[in-house]
N, C-alpha and C positions, 0 to 999 in steps of 0.2 A: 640578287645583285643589289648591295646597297648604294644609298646615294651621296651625296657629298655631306648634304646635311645629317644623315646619321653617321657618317664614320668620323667628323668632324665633334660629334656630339659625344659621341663615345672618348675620342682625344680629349676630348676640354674635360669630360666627366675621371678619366683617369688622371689626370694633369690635375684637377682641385681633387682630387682623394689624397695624392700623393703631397700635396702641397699642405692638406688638412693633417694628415699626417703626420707631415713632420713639424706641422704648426702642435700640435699635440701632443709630440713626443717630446719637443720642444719642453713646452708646459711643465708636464710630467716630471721631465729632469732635474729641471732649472729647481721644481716645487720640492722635487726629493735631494738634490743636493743639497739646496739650503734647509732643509730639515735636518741630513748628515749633520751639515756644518753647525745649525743651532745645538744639534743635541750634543753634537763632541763641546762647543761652549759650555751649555751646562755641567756636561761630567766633568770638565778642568774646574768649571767653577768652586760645585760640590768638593771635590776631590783638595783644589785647593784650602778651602773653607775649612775642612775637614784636620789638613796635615797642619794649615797654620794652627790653628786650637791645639793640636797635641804638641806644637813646637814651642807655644806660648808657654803652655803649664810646664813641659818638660824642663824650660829655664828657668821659670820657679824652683823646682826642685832640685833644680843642678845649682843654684845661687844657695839654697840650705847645705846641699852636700859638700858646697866648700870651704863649711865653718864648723863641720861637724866635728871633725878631729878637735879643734880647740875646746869646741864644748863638749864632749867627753870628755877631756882633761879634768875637766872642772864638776865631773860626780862625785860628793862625795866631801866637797871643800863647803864650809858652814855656809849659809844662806847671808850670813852679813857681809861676805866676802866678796859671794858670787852675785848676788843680786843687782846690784851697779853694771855688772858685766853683763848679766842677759839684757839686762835693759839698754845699752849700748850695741849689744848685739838683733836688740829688736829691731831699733829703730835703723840700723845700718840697713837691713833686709829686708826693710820695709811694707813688706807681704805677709809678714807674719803677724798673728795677733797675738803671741806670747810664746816664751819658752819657758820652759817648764824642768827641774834636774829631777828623776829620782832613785832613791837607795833605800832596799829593803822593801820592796814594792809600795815604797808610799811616793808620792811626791812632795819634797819636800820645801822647793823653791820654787818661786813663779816669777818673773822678770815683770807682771803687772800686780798682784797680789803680797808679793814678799812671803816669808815663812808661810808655808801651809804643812795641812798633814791629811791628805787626799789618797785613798789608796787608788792602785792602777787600774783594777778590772772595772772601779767607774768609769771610766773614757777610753779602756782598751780591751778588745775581745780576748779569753785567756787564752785562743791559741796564737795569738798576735804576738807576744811578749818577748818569748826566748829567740826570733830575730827580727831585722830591723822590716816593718810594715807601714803602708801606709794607709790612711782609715778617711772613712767619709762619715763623717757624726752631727750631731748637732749640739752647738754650744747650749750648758748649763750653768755658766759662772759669770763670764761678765758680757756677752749679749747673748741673750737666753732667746733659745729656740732658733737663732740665726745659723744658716751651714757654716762648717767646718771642715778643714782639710787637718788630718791630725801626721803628722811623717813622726815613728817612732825607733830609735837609734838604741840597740841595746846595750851595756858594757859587760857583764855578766851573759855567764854560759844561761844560767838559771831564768835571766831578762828580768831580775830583780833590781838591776840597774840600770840606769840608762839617761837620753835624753828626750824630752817633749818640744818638736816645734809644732804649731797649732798656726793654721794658714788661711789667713783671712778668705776663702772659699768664695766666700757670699759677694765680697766686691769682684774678684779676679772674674766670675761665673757671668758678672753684667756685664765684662768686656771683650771675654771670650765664646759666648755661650748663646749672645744673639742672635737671632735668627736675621734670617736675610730673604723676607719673602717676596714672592712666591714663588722662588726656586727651594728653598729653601727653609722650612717651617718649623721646625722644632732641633736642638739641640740639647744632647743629655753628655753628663762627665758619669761615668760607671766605675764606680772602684768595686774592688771585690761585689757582694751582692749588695752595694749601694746605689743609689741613683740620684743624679740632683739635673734638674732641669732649670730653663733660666727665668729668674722670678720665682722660682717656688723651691719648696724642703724638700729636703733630701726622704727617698724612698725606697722603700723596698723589694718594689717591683720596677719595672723598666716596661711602661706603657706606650706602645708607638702602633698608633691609626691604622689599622688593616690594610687601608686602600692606598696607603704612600708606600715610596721606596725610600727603604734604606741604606745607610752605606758605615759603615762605621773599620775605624781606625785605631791601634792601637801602638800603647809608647814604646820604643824599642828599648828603653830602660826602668820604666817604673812600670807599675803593676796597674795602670787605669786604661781606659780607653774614652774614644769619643763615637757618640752615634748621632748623623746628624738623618732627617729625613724630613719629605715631602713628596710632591706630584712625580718627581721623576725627571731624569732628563729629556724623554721623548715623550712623555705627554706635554710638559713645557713649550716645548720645540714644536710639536702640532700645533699649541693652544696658538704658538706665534706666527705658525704660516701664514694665515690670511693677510698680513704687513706684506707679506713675499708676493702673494697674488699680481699686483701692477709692474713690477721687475720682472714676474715672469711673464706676464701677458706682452710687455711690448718686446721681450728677447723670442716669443713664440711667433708674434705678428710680424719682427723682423725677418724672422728664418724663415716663416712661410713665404714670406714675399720673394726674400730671392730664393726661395722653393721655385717659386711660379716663374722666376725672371730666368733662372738654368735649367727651368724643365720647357723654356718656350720653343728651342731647337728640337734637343732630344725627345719628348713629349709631344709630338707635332706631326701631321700628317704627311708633311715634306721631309721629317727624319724616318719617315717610313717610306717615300719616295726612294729615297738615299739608299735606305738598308736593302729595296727592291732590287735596286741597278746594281750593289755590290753584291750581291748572292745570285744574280743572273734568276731573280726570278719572276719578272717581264719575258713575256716568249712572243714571238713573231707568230702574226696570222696574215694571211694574205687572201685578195678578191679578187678573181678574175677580173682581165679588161676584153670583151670582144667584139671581134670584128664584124660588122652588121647585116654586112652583104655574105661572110661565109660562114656565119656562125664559130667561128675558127679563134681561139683565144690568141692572142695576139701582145699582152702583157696583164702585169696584176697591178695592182693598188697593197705596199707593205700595208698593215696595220699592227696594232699592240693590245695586247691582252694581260691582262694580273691576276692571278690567282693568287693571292696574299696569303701563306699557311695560316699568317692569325685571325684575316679578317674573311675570308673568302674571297669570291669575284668579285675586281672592283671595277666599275665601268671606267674606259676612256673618259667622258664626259664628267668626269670627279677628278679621275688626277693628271687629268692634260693640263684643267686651269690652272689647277694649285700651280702646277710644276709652273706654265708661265707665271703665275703671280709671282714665284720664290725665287723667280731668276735657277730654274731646272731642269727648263724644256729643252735649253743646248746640251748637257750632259744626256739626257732621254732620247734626244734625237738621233748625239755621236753612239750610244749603244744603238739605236736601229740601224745606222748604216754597219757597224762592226759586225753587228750580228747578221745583217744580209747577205755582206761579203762572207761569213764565214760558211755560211749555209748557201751560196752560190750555187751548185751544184744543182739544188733541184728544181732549176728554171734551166728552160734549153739555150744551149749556148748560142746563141743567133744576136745579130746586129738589129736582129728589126725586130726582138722581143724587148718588148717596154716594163721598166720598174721603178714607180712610183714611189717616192717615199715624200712623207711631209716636214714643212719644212719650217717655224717660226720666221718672222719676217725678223727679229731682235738677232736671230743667228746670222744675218749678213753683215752685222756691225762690225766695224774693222777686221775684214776679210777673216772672221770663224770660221765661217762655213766653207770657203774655199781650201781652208789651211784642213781642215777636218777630211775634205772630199780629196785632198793630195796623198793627206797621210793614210786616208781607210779605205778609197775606193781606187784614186788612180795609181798607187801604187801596187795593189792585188791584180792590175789589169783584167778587169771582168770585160768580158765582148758585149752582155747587154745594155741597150740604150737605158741610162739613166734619165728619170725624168724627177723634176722639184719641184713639188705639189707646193705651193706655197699658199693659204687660206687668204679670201679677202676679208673673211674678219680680224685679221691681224692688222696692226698699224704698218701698212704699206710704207708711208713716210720715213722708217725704220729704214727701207733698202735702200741699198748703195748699188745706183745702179752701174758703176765700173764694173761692181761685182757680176752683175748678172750679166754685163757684156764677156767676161771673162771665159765665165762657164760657157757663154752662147762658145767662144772662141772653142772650148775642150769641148763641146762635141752633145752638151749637157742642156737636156729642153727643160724652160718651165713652162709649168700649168698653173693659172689660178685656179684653186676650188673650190667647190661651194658658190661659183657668179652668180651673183643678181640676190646675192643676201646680204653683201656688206653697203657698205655709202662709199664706196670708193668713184674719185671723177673717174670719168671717160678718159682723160688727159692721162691716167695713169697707163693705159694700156700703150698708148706710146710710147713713154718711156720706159715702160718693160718690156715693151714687145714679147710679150708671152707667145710660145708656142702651142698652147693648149687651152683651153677653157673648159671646166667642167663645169656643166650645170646642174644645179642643187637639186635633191632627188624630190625639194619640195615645191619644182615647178615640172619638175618630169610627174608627179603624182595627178596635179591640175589638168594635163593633156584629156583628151575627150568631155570637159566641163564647162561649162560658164564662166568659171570663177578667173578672177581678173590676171590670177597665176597663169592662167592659161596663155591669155594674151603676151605676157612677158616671155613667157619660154619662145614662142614665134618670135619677139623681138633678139630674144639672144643670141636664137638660130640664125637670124638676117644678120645682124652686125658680125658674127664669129664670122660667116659666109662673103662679109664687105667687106673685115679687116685681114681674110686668107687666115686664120687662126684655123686649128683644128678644132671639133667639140668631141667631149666625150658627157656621153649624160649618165648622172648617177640616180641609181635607185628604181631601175625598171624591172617592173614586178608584173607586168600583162604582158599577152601578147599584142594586144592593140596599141599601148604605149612602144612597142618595139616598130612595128608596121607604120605606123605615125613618123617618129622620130628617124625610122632608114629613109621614107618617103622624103623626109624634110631634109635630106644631105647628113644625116649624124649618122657617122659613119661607124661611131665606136661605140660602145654601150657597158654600163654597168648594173648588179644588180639580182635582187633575189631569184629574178626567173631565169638566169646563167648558174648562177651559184652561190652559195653562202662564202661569209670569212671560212677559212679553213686554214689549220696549222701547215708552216712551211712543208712540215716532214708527210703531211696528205696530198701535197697539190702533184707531183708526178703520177699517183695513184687512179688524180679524178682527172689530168689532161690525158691519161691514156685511156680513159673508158669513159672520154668526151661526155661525162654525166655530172651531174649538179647535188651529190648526196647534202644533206644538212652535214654543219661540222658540227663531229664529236670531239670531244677533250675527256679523257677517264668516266668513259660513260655518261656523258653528260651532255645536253646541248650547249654551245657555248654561246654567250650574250653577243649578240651581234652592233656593236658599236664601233665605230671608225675612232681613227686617230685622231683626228680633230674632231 
């Protein structure tokens, strides 16, 4: 049998697991979408870095292709002729550091030199010649050792003629070719097996850091590409999460909280109250009441028991209170009378068999309890006396006593139970006019002792006997506390020496063989606690 404090401890222990939870999964999410989101940032980034660079150069070379025809024209025409013109043509284009005509594989004109006589396989590889290539070299004429973009246009099948535009490489390179760290750390332009990276000459290997990623892009009309590389877009994106940490800490502290705020119901020992009464798995136990002078049972005392499938037994004395505390006990109640009415049968049908049922003093507040006892008991029309155990540790103050005159009118006695444990005045038994009094089994225990209990059960017995109340005394466990208590006018008795609680569906079993077995439930003894 656990107690209030542990199955309460177990709620709050499952209620912050699930609250930690989703505080954490929270976390987790929040930490890995914004890592998604960083790293898709860096791949557009890279990705765009990338496409601008091949779009840049690609318009260089589409601004040479659209003057190419004119300067073919002019293969061929004297250097006095042409020479005005390439220069005119340089500086239109302005990306270029010269053009250059030649015929018979020499070059014969240069648009910054004038007449020359250069043959081609100095500045073009011999299988470049016979069509139109584009070269990555390094100047030898007039800025020596600086890169060059060489784009060669041939006129001749043979590529012994043609045109030379040479492309200022080396400036284009510092405004395309920058890096953009620390996503982004190194960029190279790759023509054929050239390479030129930014700030340095052109080579002939394509060297990129083991440990970076790369991405590279090529022209969908010229023969170059771009490679650009670094850390990567998700180690980026990791390096950046710890920024993320505070956005996601207070989005995980919010979600826990109203974790905690929506699991207060559901998550809670009274949502397990709830789930009890709607699976009907609260079962009825009942206690003999008998009569003193004939040993003869004479009515019972309802009680309630819970076998919880997830928790096991749970005593009355754990979820009576809750259920009062939660505003519960009137929905626990109206199941004890439905379920007695429905299980009527196994109590004898007689006008002078008494059944006790308990009663919250909160449930006579604007006539519940009456509307409850119309609609579950007086309409089943059961013959047995109903009696309304009502506790004096409940706030008496609570009852409306029209109410109780009411019931007295239908036929219906109350008991207080448990007298002479609460603080209630004297004054209240007037205006209840209780038909019963039962005295707490913790002054029926005091009988044959000193102790100052003792004294008060004699006073209760006189006052029940001055104000015509009946007494029924609970918890008589001796014989000498029975021989005691008949001597002294208690006429009715309750108690482990009559009988244990036992299930509704035993009690025809144990009034016909007038004996007092212990109650069993599935093998098991079952916990002996009262409703209240």
């Amino acid at each position: 049998m656990q107690t209030a404090q542990t199955i309460i401890k177990k709620y709050r222990r499952k209620r912050v697991i699930v609250c930690v939870a989703v505080a954490f999964l929270t976390l987790i999410l929040t930490l890995g979408i914004r890592f998604i989101s960083q790293r898709n940032i860096n791949q557009d980034r890279i990705l765009n870095f990338t496409s601008h660079t091949v779009r840049a150069l690609d318009n260089v070379l589409i601004s040479l292709e659209s003057r190419r025809d004119m300067l073919l024209s002019m293969v061929g025409a004297p250097c006095d002729q042409a020479h005005l013109i390439l220069r005119k043509q340089a500086a239109i284009l302005q990306t270029v550091r010269s053009i250059a005509l030649i015929k018979d594989g020499k070059l014969y004109c240069s648009s910054v030199f004038g007449s020359r006589n250069v043959p081609v396989s100095e500045f073009l590889p011999p299988q470049a010649v016979s069509k139109p290539a584009l070269v990555l070299s390094t100047d030898r004429w007039l800025l020596e050792g600086s890169p060059i973009l060489i784009q060669w246009y041939p006129v001749s099948p043979d590529g012994e003629d043609g045109v030379v535009e040479v492309v200022n490489i080396d400036l284009i390179s510092r405004m395309i070719l920058e890096p953009q760290p620390p996503l982004i750390t190194d960029a190279v332009l790759r023509v054929g097996n050239q390479s030129l990276r930014y700030g340095q000459q052109v080579s002939d290997a394509l060297d990129i850091d083991s440990g970076d990623t790369h991405f590279q892009q090529a022209s969908p009309r010229f023969p170059f590409s771009i490679t650009v590389s670094g850390p990567g877009p998700g180690e980026m994106a990791l390096k950046n999460l710890p920024t993320q940490l505070p956005l996601a800490m207070m989005l995980s502290l919010l979600l826990g909280y109203i974790a905690w705020l929506a699991t207060a119901r559901r998550m809670s020992f009274t949502w397990e109250i709830s789930m009890g009464l709607a699976a009907r798995e609260l079962e009825l136990f009942c206690q003999p009441l008998v009569d003193a002078r004939t040993q003869q049972c004479i009515g019972v005392e309802i009680l309630l028991r819970w076998n919880n499938p997830r928790q096991g037994w749970i005593s009355p004395d754990v979820f009576i209170p809750l259920a009062e505390e939660h505003n519960l006990i009137v929905p626990l109640t109206r199941y004890v009378i439905a379920e007695t009415v429905r299980q009527i049968g196994v109590f004898p049908a007689s006008s002078s068999f008494h059944i006790g049922i308990n009663v919250a003093a909160s449930h006579f507040r604007r006539a519940v309890l009456l509307q409850d006892l119309n609609r579950l008991w007086f309409s089943a029309g059961p013959c047995q006396q109903l009696t309304i155990e009502l506790t004096e540790r409940d706030a008496l103050l609570d009852v409306d006593y029209r109410i109780v005159r009411e019931l007295h009118r239908k036929g219906v006695k109350l008991a207080i139970d448990d007298f002479g444990t609460g603080s209630s005045a004297l004054s209240w038994l007037e205006k209840l006019h209780p038909d019963v009094l039962k005295i707490d089994k913790s002054f029926t225990a005091a009988i044959g002792t000193d102790a100052v209990n003792s004294t008060v059960t004699d006073i209760i017995i006189a006052l029940g006997q001055r104000l015509n109340i009946e007494l029924v005394a609970e918890g008589v466990e001796t014989e000498e506390q029975s021989r005691y208590l008949r001597r002294h006018g208690v006429h009715t008795l309750q108690g482990y020496l009559y009988a244990r609680p036992m299930p509704l569906r035993e009690f025809p079993k144990w009034l016909a063989e007038s004996s007092s077995p212990p109650a069993q439930h599935n093998g098991r003894i079952v916990p002996l606690m009262p409703l209240r």
